[in-house]
Every structure is written in C-alpha cells, then in structure tokens.
C-alpha positions in Angstrom: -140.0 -0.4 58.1 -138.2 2.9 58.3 -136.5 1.6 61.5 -135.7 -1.7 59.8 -133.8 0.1 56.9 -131.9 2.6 59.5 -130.8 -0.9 61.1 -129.2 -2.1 57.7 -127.7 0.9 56.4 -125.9 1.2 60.3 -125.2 -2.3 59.7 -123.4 -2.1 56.3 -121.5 1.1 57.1 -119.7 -0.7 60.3 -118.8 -3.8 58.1 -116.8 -1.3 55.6 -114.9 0.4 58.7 -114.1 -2.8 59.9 -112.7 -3.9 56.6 -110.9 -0.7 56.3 -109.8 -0.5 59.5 -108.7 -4.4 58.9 -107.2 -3.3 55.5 -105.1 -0.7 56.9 -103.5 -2.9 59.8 -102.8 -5.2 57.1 -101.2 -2.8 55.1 -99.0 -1.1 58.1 -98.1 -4.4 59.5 -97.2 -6.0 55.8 -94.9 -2.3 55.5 -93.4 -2.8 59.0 -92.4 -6.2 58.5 -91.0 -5.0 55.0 -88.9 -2.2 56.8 -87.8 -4.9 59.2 -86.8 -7.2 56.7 -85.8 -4.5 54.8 -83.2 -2.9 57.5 -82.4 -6.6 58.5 -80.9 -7.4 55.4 -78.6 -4.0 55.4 -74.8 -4.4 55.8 -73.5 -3.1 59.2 -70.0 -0.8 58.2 -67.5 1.1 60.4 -66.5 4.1 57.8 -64.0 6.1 59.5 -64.1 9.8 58.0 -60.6 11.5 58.7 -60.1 10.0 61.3 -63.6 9.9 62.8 -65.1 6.7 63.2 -69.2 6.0 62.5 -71.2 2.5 61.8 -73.5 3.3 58.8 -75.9 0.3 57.8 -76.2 0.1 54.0 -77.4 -2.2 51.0 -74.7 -0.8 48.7 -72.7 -3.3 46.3 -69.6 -1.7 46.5 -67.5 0.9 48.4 -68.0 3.1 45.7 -72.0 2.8 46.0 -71.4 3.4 49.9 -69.3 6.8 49.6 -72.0 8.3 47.0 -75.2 7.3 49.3 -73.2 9.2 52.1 -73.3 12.0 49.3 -69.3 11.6 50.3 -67.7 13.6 47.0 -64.2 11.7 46.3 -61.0 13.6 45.0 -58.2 12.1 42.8 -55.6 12.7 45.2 -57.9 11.1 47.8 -56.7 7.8 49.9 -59.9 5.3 50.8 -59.6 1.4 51.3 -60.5 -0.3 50.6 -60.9 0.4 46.7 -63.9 2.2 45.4 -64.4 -1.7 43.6 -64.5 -3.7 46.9 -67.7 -5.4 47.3 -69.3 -4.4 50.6 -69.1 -7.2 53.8 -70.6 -6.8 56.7 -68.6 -5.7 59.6 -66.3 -4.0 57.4 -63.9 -1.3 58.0 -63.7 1.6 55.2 -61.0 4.2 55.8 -60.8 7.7 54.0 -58.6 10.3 54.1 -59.9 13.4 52.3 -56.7 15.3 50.4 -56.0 19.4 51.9 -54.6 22.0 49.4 -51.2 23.3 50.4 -49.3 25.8 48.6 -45.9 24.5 47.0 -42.9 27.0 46.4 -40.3 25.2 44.7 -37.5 27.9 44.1 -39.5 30.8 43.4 -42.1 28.9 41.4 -45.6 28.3 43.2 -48.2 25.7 42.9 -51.7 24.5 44.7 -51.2 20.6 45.3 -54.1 18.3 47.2 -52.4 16.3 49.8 -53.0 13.5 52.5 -49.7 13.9 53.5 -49.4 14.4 57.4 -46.1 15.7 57.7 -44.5 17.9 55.3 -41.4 15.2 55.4 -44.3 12.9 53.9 -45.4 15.4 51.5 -42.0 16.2 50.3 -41.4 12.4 49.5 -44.7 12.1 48.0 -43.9 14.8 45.6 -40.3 13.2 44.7 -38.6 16.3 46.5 -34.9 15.6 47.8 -34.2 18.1 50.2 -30.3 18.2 51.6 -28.9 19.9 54.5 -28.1 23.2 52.7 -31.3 23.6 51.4 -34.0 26.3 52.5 -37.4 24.6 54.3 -39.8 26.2 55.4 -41.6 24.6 58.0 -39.2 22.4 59.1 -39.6 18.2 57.7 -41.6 17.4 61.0 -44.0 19.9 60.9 -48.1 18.9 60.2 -49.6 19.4 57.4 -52.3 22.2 57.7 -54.9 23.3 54.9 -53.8 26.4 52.8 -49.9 26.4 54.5 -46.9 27.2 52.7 -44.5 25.0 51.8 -41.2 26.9 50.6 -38.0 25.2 49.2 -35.4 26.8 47.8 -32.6 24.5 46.2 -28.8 25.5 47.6 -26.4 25.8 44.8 -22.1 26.4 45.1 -20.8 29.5 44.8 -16.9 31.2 45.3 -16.3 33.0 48.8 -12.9 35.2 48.6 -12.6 36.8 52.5 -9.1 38.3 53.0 -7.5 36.3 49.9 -8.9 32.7 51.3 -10.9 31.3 48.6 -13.4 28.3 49.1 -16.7 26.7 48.0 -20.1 27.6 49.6 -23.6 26.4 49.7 -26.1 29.1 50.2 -29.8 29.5 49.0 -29.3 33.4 49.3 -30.6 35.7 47.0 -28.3 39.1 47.5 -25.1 39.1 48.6 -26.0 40.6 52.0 -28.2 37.7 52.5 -25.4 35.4 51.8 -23.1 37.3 54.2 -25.7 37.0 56.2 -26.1 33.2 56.2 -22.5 33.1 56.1 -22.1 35.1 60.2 -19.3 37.0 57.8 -19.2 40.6 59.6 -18.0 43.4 57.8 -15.5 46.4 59.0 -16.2 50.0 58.6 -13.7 49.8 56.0 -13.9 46.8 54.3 -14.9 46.4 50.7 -16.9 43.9 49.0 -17.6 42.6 45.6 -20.3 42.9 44.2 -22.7 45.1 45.5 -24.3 44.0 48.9 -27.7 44.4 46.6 -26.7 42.0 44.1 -28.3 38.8 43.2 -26.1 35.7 43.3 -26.2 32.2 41.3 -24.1 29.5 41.1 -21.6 31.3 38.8 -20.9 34.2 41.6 -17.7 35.0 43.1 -18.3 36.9 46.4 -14.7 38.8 47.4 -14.4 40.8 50.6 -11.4 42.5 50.8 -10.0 42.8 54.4 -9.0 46.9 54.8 -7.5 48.4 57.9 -5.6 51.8 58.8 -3.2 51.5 60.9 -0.2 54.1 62.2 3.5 53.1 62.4 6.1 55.6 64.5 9.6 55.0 63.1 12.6 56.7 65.2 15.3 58.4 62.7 18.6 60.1 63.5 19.1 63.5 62.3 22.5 64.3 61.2 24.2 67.2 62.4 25.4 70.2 60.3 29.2 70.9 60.0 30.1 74.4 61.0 33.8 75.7 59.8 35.6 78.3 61.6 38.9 79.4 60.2 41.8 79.7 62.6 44.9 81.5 62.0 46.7 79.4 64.2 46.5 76.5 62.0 48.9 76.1 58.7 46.6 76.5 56.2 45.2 73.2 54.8 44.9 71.4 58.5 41.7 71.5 59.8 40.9 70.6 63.5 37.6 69.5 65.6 36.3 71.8 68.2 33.0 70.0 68.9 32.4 66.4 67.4 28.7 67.2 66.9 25.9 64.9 67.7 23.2 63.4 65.9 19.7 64.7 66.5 16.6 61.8 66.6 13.0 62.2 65.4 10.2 59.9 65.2 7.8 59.6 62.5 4.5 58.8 62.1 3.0 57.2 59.3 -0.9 56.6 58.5 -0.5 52.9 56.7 -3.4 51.3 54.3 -3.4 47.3 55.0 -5.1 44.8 52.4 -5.4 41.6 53.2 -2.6 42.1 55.7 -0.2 44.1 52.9 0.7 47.5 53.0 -0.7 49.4 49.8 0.2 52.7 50.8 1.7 54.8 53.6 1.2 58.3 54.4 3.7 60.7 56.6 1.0 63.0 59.0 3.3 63.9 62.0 6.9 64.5 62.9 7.8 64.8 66.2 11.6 65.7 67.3 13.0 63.2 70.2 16.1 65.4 70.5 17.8 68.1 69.1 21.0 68.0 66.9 24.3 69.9 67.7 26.5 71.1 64.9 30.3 69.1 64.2 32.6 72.2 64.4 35.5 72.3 62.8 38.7 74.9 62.6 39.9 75.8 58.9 43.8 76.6 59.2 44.6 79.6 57.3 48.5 80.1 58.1 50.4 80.1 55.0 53.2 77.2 55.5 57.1 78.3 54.7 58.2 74.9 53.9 60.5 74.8 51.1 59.8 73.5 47.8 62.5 71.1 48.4 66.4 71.7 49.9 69.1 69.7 48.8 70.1 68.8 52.3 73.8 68.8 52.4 73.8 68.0 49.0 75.3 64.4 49.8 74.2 61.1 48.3 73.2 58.4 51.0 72.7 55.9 48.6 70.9 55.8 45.1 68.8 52.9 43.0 66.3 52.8 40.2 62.3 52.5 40.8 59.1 52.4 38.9 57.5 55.9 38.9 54.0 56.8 37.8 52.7 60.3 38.6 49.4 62.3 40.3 47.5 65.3 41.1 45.5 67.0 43.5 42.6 66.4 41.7 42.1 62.6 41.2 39.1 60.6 42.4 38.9 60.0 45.6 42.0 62.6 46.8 41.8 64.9 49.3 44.3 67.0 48.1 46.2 66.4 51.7 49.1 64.4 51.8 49.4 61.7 54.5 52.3 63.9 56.0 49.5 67.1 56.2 51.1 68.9 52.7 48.1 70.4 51.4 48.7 70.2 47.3 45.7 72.0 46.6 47.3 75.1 48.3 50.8 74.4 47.3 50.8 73.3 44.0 54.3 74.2 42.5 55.9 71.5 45.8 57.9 68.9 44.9 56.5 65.8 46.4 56.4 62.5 46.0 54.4 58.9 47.2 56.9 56.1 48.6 56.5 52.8 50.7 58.2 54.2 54.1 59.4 50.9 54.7 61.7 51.6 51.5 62.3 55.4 51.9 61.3 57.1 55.0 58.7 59.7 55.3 60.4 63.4 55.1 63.4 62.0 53.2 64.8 64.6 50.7 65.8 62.6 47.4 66.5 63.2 43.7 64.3 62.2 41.0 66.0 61.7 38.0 64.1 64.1 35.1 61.7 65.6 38.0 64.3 67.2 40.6 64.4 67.8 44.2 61.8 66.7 46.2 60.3 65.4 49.5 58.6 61.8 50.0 55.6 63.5 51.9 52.8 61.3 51.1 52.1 57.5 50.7 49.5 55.1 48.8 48.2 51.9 48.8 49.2 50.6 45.2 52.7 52.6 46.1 54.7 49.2 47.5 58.4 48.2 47.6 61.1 50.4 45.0 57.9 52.0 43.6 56.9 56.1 43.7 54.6 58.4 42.4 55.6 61.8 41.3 53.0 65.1 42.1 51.9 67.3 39.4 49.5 70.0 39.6 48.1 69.3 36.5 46.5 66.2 34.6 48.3 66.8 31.8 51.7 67.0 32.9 51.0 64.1 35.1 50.1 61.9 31.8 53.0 63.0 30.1 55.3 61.5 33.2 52.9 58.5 32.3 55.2 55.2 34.0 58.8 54.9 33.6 62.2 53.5 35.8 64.3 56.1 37.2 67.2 57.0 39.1 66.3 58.3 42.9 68.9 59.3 45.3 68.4 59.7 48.5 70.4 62.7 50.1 71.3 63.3 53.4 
C-alpha cells in the first residue's frame, strides 16, 4: 500500500514537470517568434553621422522618433534630411551634420556661432558677411572649419596718404599709423617726419602725412675781390693816378649744410670756407705834383672867329663826376681854373676862347648832353653855377 502511494505521488510530480517543462517551451518559443516577428517588421536605415555611415533597424514613425531612440540630441543650427517630419521608409538614407562653435571677430566685436559650415568661405556666406580684397581674414576663405577656431574680419575703410606732397586714397584695416605704414611697404628716413604719431589710431577720417626731409651740402665757388692799395708818386701831376699792378681776384668755395622738404630748400646753413686762391691787391700811384698850367692865357690875344652858343654851367661836385676833366684837369685840386665843356667836333680840345660874362678860359673837358654850338661853364661852387643857370653867349675863339 505504502509502495502503491510512493508509485502515485512519483507519478503526479513527473506529469507537473512535464507540463512545466512543456509550459516554458511554449512560452520561449511564443517570445522567440514574437522577437522574430518583432525585429522582422523593423525598418532597415542607413543614418550617416558626420559623415559616418551605420544601418540601424528601427520601428520609429518619423525621423524625429529615429534621432531621439539613437539618444542623438539635435541643435538649431543643425542640418539633417531628411526633415525631423519625414515618415521613416525602409532602406532610407538619413544624413546629419552636427553644428561646431567657432569664434566670430567682426571688427573688434566677438561672438560664439554654431556652424556646419566646412569652409570658412561657406561660413562667411552663411553669415551674410561680404568680404573684399582689402579686408583683413584670418584664415584665409579656403580654410576648414575646425571646432573652437577664430574667425577674424576686420572691415577696410579709406583714408588720406600725403608722402612727399603726393596725396591719394588708401584702403587699410590698420589700427596705428605704424601698422598702416606697415601695410603700406612705406619706409621711413632717419629724418623723416610723420603725422600723426606712429602710435596713433587711424579711421576713416585720418590724414597720414610723411614729410620727405634730407640734409644735403652744396659747395658754391665765389671770387674774392681784391683790395686797392694807393701809393702817391711825386712824379705824377697831382690829380692823375696810374696802375702799377692791375690786381687779381682771389676765389673761395663755400660750403653750405642745406635742409630739403619734399625736394625744397627750407633753410641753408654756411659751416666751411675754404680759400681756392689767394687775392693780390690793384695798386695804384696817386700823383702829387702840383700842375703850373695857367688859369687861362689869352694866346696872342687875336680873334680866330667868334659866334653865340647855349651855355649851362657845373661843378666838381655833381653826381656822377669825378672831378677829372676828360683832358686830365683835376677841378677838385684847381678850383679857381677857367674851364669849360664843348663838342670837339665844334671847338677843339685845348682851344683858348672868350666867354662873354665868364672870361678867359680853356675847353678842357667834354660831355655827353654837351653837342653842336653848346658849352658848359666850371664853377667851383653850386651856387655860382645856378646863378649862371642857361643863357646864349658870345664865345671867341683866340688864336
């Protein structure tokens, strides 16, 4: 009996393992074939991740639903296409390009912007950015964009060059006026001067002046007169002079520090004198013999021939006289002689003659206004000669 029970209770407990074991497979093979249905029914999708490439099998609706079950986090600025809205196909192709920060200096003012820009040519455009040729860039338009780089622009702007008195316009993106001479290959002389400072900022209202300054020396070669020595001479009448030496001009050369401009002379300064060749002294013999002439003889006393002429009268002393008559009668030294000034083609030089109301005398001298039946009558003083003043008179001419 005891056996019998043992039998049963073996019995029953085999029949639950079976069903359990029964129950299980049926639950791991219903599972399986849910999992294969399941993974059967996905979509199959090439999402390419910058530029990486991976199939991903999914049951999302949309793109959007695909990018957040890749926990993919999505930035305004990034590009994806489709559209987050696309409904998912199989065999489709989702590209994304996931935006970098770069760092944007736009004429001294900086900003972070998120990119998918490749190129910073690209990124410029996409940012509405006009750069010209005179502009600063840095990189260059070509260059790839890199996360966290530096972008700098700096805008060029006009402004007035004056080198050497040449004026002109001129882009620059300088910020001091050495920069801009700088930018410019303008090379400055030791003693050149510039406006303003070489520290000073520039803008577009700046006038930039260089003024072109040289020293330079200049010799000029200049004759040095002579010095006129007088001797007197006792074998000369008095009044005569005569040259012993004719004297010569000495030469010097002189050499003068000049300031240039802009090419004009602004100053000039004499620091050397140096002599070429000495000078030699004109001397001259003074005559000191006292002449014996006569004040004036009467000849014989005979009239050759007598006729009226204008008269006028002179001294010594008038403006540009040398007291010496053209005849050698020095008035200065004789001034009580009778003489007067004729035209020797009218009375001959030496000629004794009367002067009607003035007396004996001698036509010693000559002048250029005295032409034709024309004299003037010497007096040693002004005053006599302006009381002659001009009047006709009788002249004879003795023999």
């Amino acid at each position: 009996m005891v056996n019998l029970n043992m039998k049963m209770l073996f019995s029953e407990s085999m029949t639950k393992k079976r069903l359990t074991i029964i129950l299980t497979s049926f639950l791991l093979f219903t599972g399986l074939l849910a999992y294969v249905v399941y993974e059967g029914t996905k979509q199959s999708v090439t999402l390419t991740l910058n530029g990486e490439k991976t199939v991903v099998k999914t049951h999302a609706n949309t793109v959007g639903d695909l990018m957040a079950e890749q926990q993919i986090e999505l930035r305004d600025e990034d590009v994806i296409e489709p559209s987050l809205e696309t409904v998912i196909k199989d065999d489709m192709s989702i590209v994304w390009k996931a935006a970098i920060p770069v760092e944007l200096v736009l004429n001294d003012d900086s900003k972070e912007i998120w990119t998918t820009a490749q190129t910073v040519h690209e990124f410029l455009t996409a940012q509405k950015i006009n750069v010209t040729e005179h502009d600063k860039l840095e990189p260059g338009l070509n260059a790839s964009i890199e996360a966290h780089m530096e972008i700098l622009v700096e805008s060029a702007f006009q402004l007035t060059l004056n080198v050497g008195g040449e004026e002109k316009q001129v882009w620059t993106t300088s910020t001091t006026v050495a920069d801009f001479l700088e930018q410019q290959e303008i090379a400055l002389n030791e003693l050149d001067r510039v406006e303003p400072e070489l520290d000073t900022m520039v803008d577009v209202n700046s006038i930039v002046k260089i003024t072109r300054v040289e020293k330079v020396t200049d010799v000029v070669e200049e004759s040095v007169d002579y010095a006129v020595v007088t001797k007197n001479d006792s074998g000369l009448t008095k009044g005569k002079q005569k040259v012993i030496s004719a004297g010569v001009k000495g030469k010097v050369a002189k050499h003068y520090e000049i300031i240039l401009e802009n090419g004009k002379e602004i100053s000039r300064e004499l620091v050397k004198t140096e002599t070429l060749s000495e000078s030699k002294d004109r001397v001259v013999a003074i005559g000191t013999k006292v002449a014996t002439q006569p004040v004036a003889s009467r000849g014989s006393g005979k009239v050759a021939k007598e006729f009226y002429v204008n008269s006028t009268a002179y001294t010594a002393y008038c403006n540009g006289c040398s007291g010496i008559t053209s005849t050698g009668i020095n008035l200065k030294a004789n001034p009580n002689m009778k003489v007067i000034a004729v035209d020797p083609s009218v009375i001959p030089l030496g000629t004794k003659v009367y002067v009607e109301g003035y007396g004996y005398a001698i036509a010693g001298d000559t002048g250029s206004a005295i032409k034709g039946y024309k004299i003037d009558v010497f007096f040693p003083t002004k005053s006599e000669a302006y009381r002659w003043g001009r009047k006709k008179v009788k002249i004879k001419i003795l023999e």
